[in-house]
C-alpha positions, -999 to +999 in steps of 0.1 A: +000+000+000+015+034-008+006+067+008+015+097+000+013+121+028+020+157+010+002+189+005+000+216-026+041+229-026+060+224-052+078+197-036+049+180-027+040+178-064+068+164-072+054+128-055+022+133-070+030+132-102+059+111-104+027+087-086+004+095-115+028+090-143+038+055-131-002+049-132+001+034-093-029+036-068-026+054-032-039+072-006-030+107-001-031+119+034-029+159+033-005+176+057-024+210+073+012+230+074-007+262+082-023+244+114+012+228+118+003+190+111+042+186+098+052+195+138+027+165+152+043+133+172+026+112+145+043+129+116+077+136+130+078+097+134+077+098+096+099+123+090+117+141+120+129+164+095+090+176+095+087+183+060+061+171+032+065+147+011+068+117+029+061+080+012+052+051+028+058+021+007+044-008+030+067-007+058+093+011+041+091+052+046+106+078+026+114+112+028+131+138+006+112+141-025+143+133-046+147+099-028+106+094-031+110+103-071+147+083-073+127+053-051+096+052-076+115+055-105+140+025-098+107+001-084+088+006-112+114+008-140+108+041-157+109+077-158+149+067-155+165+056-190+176+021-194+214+030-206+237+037-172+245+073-189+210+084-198+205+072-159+234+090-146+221+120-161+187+120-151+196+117-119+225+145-121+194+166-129+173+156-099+203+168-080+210+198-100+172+209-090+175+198-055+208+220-050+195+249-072+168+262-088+145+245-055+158+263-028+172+295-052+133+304-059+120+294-024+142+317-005+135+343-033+098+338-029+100+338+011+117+376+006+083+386-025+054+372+002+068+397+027+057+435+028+078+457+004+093+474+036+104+442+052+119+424+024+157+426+024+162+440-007+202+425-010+187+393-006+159+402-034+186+406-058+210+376-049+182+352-050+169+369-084+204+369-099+211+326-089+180+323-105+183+337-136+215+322-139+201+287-130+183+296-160+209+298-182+221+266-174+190+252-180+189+273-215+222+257-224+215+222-215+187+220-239+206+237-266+214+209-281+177+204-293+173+176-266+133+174-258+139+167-222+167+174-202+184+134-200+169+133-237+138+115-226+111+123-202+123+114-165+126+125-128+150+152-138+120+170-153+097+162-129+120+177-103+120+212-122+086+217-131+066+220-101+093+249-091+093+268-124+055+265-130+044+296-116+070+313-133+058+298-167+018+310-155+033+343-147+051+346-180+078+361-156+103+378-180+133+361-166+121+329-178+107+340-210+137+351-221+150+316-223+123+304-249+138+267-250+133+262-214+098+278-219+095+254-243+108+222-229+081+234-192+054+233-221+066+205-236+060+192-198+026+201-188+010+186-219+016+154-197-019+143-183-002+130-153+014+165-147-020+183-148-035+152-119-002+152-100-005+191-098-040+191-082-030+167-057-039+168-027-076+188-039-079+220-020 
């Protein structure tokens, strides 16, 4: 039995639809972060690092949504290529997203939510500036005309999109100056699974 205890962050959509592509039934139990649900005994027995997602595959629990994607991936037998360097590099991506553009855009966004007069503008403008250059690497990765970022569809693209989806909704001009990424997060969402995974858990 798999359950997928999450809620609707970008990392938490990163379990849903790596769940939905693979086509595999579960339960999903949603995590009240507002209300503090990640901070309960019963979760922090899950994960003590108290964040969403956490997986539990029968007896075995996972956390990290990288592991959850890596774990899925290497069950199931896809969204990894079959040839050890098309792996490798899938999973150099997953990193590459984990290390970069993920926490790059969260600390960016945690400076935007705030009031204008308590943002720390010198943050503002690191955070913007890794982010844009994250960009670029992004840009020259799929300059080669590659349709996905380990050449097919796999958990190195799942890992991005979630983050870089509002961005693409926003049309923010960062992004849209780097039309190949644009259209490799298009190329993306035309998915079905990615349009059920990103609705999970319902609001």
């Amino acid at each position: 039995m798999l359950r997928l205890h999450t809620a609707q962050t970008p990392n938490g959509h990163k379990a849903s639809i790596a769940l939905e592509e693979l086509g595999l039934d579960y339960e999903v139990r949603r995590v009240q972060l507002d209300q503090g649900d990640q901070l309960k005994e019963e979760f922090l027995a899950l994960n003590p690092n108290h964040k969403i997602p956490v997986l539990e595959d029968g007896d075995l629990v996972i956390w990290e949504s990288g592991a959850i994607l890596l774990h899925l991936a290497e069950k199931h037998g896809k969204l990894l290529p079959r040839d050890p360097r098309g792996r490798t590099a899938a999973i150099q991506y997953a990193f590459f997203q984990t290390g970069g553009i993920g926490p790059n855009l969260g600390r960016l966004g945690s400076q935007l939510r705030r009031p204008e007069a308590e943002r720390n503008q010198e943050m503002v403008e690191i955070f913007s500036g890794e982010v844009a250059r994250l960009l670029g690497v992004l840009d020259r990765i799929l300059a080669d005309g590659r349709p996905y970022l380990a050449g097919e569809y796999s958990i190195g693209d799942i890992m991005h999109y979630p983050w870089l989806h509002p961005m693409l909704a926003l049309k923010a001009p960062p992004l849209m100056k780097r039309p190949r990424v644009v259209s490799w997060l298009e190329r993306i969402a035309k998915h079905p699974a990615v349009e059920r995974g990103m609705a999970i858990p319902e609001s």
